[in-house]
KEMAR-461189 format. One record per residue (C-alpha): residue number from 0; residue in three letters; z, y, x. Coordinates in nm, 4 decimals, m for minus. Layout:
BEGIN
REC   pos   code         pz         py         px
REC   NUM    ALA          Z          Y          X
...
//
This chain:
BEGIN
REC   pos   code         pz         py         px
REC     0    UNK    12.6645     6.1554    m3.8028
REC     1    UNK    12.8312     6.2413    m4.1471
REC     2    UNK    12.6923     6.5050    m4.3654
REC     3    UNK    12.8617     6.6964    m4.6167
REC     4    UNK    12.5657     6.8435    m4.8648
REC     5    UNK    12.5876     7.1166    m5.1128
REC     6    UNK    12.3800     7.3355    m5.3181
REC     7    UNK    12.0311     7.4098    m5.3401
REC     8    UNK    11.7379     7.6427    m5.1399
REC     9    UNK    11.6653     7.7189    m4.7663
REC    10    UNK    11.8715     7.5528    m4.5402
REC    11    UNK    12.2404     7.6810    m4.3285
REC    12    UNK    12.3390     7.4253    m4.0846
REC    13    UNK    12.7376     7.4680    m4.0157
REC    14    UNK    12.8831     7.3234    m3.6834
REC    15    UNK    13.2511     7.3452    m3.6622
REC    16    UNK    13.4780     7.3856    m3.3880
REC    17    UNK    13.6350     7.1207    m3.1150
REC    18    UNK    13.9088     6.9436    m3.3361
REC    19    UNK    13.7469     7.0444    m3.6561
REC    20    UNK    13.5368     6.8504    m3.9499
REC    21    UNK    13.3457     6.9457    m4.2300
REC    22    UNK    13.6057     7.0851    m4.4186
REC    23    UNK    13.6258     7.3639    m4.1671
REC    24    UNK    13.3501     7.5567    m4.3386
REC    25    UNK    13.4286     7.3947    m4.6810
REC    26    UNK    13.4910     7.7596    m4.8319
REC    27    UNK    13.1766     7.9595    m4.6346
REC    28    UNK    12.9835     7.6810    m4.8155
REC    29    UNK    13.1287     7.6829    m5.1472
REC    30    UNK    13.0729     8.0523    m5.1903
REC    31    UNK    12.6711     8.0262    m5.0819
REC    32    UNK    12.5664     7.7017    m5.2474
REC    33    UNK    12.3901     7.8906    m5.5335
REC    34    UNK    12.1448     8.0189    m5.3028
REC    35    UNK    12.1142     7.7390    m5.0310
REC    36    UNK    12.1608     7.4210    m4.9428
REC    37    UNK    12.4600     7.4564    m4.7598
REC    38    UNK    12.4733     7.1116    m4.4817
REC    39    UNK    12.7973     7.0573    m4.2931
REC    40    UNK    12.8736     6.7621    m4.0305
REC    41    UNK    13.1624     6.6175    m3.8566
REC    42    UNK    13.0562     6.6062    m3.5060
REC    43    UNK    13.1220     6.2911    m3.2869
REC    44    UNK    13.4856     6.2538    m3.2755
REC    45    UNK    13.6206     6.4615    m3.5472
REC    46    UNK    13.6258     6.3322    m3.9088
REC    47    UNK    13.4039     6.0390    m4.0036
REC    48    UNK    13.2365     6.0338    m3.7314
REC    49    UNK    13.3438     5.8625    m3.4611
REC    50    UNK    13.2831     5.8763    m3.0668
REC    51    UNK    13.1853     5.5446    m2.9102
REC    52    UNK    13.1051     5.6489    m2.5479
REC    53    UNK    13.1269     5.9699    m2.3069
REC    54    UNK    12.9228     6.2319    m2.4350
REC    55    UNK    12.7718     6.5492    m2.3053
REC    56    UNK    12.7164     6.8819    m2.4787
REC    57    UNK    12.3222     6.7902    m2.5293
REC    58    UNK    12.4226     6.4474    m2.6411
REC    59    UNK    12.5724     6.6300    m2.9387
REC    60    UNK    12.2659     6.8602    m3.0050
REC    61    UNK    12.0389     6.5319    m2.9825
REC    62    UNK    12.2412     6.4312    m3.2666
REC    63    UNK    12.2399     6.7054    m3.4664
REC    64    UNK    11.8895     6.7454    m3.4431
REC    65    UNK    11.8412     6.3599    m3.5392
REC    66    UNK    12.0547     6.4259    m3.8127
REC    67    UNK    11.8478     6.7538    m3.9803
REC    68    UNK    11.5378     6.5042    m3.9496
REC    69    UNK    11.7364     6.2263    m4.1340
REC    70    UNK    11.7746     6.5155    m4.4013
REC    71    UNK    11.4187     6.6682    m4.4086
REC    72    UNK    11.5387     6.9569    m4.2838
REC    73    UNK    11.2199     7.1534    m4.1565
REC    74    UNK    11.3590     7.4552    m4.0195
REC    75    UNK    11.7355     7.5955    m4.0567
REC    76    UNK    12.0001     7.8788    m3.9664
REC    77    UNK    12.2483     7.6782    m3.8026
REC    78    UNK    12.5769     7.9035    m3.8361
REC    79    UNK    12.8540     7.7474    m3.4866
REC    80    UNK    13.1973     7.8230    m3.4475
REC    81    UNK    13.3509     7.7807    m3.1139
REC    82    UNK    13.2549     7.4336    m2.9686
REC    83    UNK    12.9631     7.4503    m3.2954
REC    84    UNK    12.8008     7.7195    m3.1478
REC    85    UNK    12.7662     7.5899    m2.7995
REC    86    UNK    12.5631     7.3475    m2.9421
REC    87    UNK    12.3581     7.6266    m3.1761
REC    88    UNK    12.3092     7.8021    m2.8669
REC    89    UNK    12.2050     7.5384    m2.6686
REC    90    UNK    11.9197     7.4330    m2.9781
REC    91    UNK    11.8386     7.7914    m2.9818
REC    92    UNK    11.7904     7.7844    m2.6070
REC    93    UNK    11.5511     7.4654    m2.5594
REC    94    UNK    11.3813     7.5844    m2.8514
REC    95    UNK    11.4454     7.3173    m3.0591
REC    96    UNK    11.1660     7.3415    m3.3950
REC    97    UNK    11.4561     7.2541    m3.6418
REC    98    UNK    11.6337     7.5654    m3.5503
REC    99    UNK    11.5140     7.9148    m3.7759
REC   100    UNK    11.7815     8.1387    m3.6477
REC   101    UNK    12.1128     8.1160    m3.5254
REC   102    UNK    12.5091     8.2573    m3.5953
REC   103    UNK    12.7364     8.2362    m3.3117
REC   104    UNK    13.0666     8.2703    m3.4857
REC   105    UNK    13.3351     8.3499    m3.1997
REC   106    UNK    13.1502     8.0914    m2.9881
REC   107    UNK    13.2255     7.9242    m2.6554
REC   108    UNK    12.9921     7.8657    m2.3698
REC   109    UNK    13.0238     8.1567    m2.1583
REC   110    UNK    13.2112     8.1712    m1.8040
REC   111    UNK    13.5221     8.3233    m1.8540
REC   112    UNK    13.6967     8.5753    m1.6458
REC   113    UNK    13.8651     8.5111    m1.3047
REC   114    UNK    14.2366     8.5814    m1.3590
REC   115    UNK    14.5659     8.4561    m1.1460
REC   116    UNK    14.7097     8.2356    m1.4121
REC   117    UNK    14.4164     8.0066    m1.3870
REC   118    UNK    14.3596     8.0003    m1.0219
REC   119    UNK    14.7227     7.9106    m1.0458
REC   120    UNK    14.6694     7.6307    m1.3001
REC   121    UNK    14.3861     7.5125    m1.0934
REC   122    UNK    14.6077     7.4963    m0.7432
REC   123    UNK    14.8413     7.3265    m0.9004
REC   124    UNK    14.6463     7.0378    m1.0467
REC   125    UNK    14.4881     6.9832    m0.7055
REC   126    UNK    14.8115     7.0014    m0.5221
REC   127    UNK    14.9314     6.7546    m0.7690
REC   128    UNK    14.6777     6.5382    m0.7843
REC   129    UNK    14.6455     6.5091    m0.4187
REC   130    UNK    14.9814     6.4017    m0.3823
REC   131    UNK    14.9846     6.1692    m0.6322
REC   132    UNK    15.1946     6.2928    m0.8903
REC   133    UNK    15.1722     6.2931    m1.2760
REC   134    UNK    14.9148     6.4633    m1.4348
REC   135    UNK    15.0352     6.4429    m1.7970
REC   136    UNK    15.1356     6.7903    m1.7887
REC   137    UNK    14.7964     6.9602    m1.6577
REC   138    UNK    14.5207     7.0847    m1.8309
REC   139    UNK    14.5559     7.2451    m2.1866
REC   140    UNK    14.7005     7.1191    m2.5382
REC   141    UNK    14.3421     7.0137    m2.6361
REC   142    UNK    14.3028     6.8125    m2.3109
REC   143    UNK    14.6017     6.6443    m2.3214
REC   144    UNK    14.5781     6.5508    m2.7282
REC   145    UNK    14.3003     6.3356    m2.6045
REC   146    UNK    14.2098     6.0208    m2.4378
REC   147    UNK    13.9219     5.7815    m2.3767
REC   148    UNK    13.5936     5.8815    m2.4397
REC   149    UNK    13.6629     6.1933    m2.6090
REC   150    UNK    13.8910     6.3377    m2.3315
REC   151    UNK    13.5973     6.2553    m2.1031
REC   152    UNK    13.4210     6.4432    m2.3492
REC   153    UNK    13.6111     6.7322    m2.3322
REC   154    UNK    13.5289     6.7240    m1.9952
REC   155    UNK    13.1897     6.7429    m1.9797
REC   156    UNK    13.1979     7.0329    m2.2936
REC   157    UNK    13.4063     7.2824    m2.1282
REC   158    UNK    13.2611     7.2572    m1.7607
REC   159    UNK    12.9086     7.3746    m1.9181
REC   160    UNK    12.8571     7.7387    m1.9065
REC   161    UNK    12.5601     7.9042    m2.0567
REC   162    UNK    12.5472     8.1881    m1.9235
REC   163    UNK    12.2081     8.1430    m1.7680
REC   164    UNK    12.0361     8.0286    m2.0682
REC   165    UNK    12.1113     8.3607    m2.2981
REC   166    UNK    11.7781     8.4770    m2.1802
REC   167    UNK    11.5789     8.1416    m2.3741
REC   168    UNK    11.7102     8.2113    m2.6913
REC   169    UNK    11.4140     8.3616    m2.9130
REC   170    UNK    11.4994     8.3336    m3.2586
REC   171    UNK    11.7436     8.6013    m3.4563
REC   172    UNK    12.0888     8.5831    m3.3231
REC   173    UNK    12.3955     8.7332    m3.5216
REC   174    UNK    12.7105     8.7235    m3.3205
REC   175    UNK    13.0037     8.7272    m3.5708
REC   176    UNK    13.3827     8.8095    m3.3748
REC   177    UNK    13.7177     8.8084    m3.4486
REC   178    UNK    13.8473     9.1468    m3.2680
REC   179    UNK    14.1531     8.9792    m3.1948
REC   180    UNK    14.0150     8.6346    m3.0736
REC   181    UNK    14.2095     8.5417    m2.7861
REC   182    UNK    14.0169     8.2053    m2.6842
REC   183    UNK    13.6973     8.3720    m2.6573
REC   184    UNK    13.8033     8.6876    m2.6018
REC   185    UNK    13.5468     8.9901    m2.7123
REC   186    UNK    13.4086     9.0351    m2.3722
REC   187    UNK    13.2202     8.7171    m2.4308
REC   188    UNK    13.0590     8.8307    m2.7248
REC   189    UNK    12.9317     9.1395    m2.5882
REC   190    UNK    12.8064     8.9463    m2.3009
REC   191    UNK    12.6186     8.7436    m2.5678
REC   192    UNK    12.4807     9.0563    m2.6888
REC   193    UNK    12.4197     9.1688    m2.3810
REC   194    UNK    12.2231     8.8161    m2.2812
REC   195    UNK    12.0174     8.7411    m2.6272
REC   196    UNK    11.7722     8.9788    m2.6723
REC   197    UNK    11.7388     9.1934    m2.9817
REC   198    UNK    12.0542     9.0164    m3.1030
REC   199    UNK    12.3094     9.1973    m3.3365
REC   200    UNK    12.7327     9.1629    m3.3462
REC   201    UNK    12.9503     9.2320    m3.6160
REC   202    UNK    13.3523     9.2340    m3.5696
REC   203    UNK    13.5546     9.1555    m3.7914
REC   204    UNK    13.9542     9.1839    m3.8484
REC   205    UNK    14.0227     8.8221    m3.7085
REC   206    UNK    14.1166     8.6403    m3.4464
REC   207    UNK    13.9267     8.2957    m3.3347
REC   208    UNK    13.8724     8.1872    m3.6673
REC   209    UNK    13.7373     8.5070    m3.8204
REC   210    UNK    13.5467     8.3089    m4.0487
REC   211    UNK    13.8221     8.2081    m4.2502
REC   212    UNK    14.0734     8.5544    m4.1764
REC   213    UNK    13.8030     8.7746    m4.2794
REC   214    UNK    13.6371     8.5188    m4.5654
REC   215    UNK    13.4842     8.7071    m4.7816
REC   216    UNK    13.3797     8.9748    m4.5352
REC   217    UNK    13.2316     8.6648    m4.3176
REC   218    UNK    13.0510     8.5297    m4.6056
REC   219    UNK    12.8957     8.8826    m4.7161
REC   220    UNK    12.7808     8.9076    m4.3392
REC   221    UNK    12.6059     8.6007    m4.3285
REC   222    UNK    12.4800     8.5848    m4.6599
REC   223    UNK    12.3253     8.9314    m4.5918
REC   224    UNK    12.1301     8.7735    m4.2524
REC   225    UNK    12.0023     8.4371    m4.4445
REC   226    UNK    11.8266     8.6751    m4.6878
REC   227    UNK    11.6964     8.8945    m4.4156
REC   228    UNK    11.6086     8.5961    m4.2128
REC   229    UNK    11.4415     8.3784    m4.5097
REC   230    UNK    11.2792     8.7239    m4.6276
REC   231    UNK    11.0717     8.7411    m4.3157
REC   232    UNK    10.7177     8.8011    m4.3211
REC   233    UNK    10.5658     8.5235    m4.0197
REC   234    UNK    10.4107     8.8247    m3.8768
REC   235    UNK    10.6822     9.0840    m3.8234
REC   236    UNK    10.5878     9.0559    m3.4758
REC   237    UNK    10.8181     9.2447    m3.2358
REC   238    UNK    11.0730     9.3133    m3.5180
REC   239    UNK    11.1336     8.9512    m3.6025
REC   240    UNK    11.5661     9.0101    m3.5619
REC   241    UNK    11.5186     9.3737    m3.7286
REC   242    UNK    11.8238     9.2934    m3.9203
REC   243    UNK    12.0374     9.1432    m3.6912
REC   244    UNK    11.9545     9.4595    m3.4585
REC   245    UNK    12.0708     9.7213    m3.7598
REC   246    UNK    12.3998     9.5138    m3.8524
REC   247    UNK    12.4786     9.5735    m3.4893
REC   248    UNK    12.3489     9.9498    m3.4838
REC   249    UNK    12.5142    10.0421    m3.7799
REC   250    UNK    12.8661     9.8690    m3.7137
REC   251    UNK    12.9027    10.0825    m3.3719
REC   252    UNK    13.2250    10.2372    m3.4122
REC   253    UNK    13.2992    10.1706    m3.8049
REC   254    UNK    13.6289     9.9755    m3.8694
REC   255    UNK    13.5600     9.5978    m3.9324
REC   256    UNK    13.6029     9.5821    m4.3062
REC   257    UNK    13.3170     9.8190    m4.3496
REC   258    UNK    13.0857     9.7192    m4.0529
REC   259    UNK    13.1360     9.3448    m4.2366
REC   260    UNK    12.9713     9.5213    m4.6049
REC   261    UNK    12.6570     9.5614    m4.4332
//
């Protein structure tokens, strides 16, 4: 798996989205290289790395783990975006011992709402499919982009919910959302808050790639919870997400540009 390294300290793991590489958190990175070391990969399929069979959502955090071993990595924030942080969540959740803390940055994984348009969408694949027709035009503009082992891929990725493995997760959690994402809408964040206990979430003025709308707001954020994180005593005990918990308590109600100071 490539690896894109920069900077020196503690370690933040970045895992970009579906269709993304390692230039997706190119400018998160550039901005906190002075205090860490900053590690960002292109995931199978995307960038130099490429996909040579059918892969499943743990394939991918087998290989990011095998890839923090191959750097010495000992124990690290690993900061997902979309498809990224189903596979931080899913380290987080089988309590991988690479895996320090975790940001879910407007994140993917959770069951999303019944709604007409996609029971629609659904009916009509069936009905096509069962009478033989083309297919070309089902599914969604990711989907049909693909082919090959990566649309099998695909597959396999968006049929795994993980909802039912919120409750696992025992290492500080900051959820980070766009307030006008629109692929994972906000509901799904708060029922990430909801799910990981003593977990914190921050909204910012963004849609699904808040990171980069709300950059410097993102990076102050984040920055802020590596320090907190990193500045832990081993033995804090039932407060070990204290700050994650006040980043959340304290952004209740405060427009995002200010909640995103904290």
């Amino acid at each position: 798996m490539f690896s894109y390294v920069t900077g020196k300290g503690e370690d933040l793991v970045f895992l970009h989205g579906w269709g993304g590489s390692t230039a997706s958190f190119e400018g998160v990175a550039k901005r906190l290289n002075g205090r860490y070391r900053c590690i960002l990969f292109d995931l199978y399929g995307f960038g130099k790395t490429p996909i040579e069979r059918e892969m499943t959502l743990d394939d991918y955090a087998d290989g990011v783990e095998r890839a923090l071993s191959d750097l010495g990595v000992e124990r690290a924030i690993v900061v997902g975006h979309s498809f990224g942080g189903r596979i931080a969540l899913l380290l987080a959740a089988r309590k991988s011992p690479l895996v320090r803390a975790i940001v879910l940055t407007d994140a993917a994984g959770m069951r999303p709402r019944r709604s007409l348009r996609k029971a629609w969408r659904r009916c009509k694949y069936r009905w096509r499919k069962r009478l033989g027709l083309s297919l070309d035009r089902c599914g969604s503009p990711d989907y049909r982009a693909l082919d090959g082992a990566l649309r099998r891929t695909f597959v396999n990725v968006v049929n795994r919910y993980q909802d039912d493995s919120l409750s696992f997760v025992d290492v500080p959690t900051l959820i980070v959302w766009g307030k006008r994402d629109r692929d994972t809408p906000m509901y799904m964040a708060r029922r990430l808050r909801r799910g990981i206990r003593d977990s914190g979430l921050v909204v910012l003025d963004g849609g699904h790639y808040s990171y980069l709308d709300s950059l410097g707001q993102y990076v102050a954020v984040l920055g802020s919870f590596a320090e907190s994180v990193y500045g832990m005593d081993m033995d804090c005990g039932a407060s070990r997400c204290g700050d994650a918990r006040r980043m959340d308590r304290d952004a209740q109600g405060v427009e995002p540009d200010s909640a995103a100071r904290i």
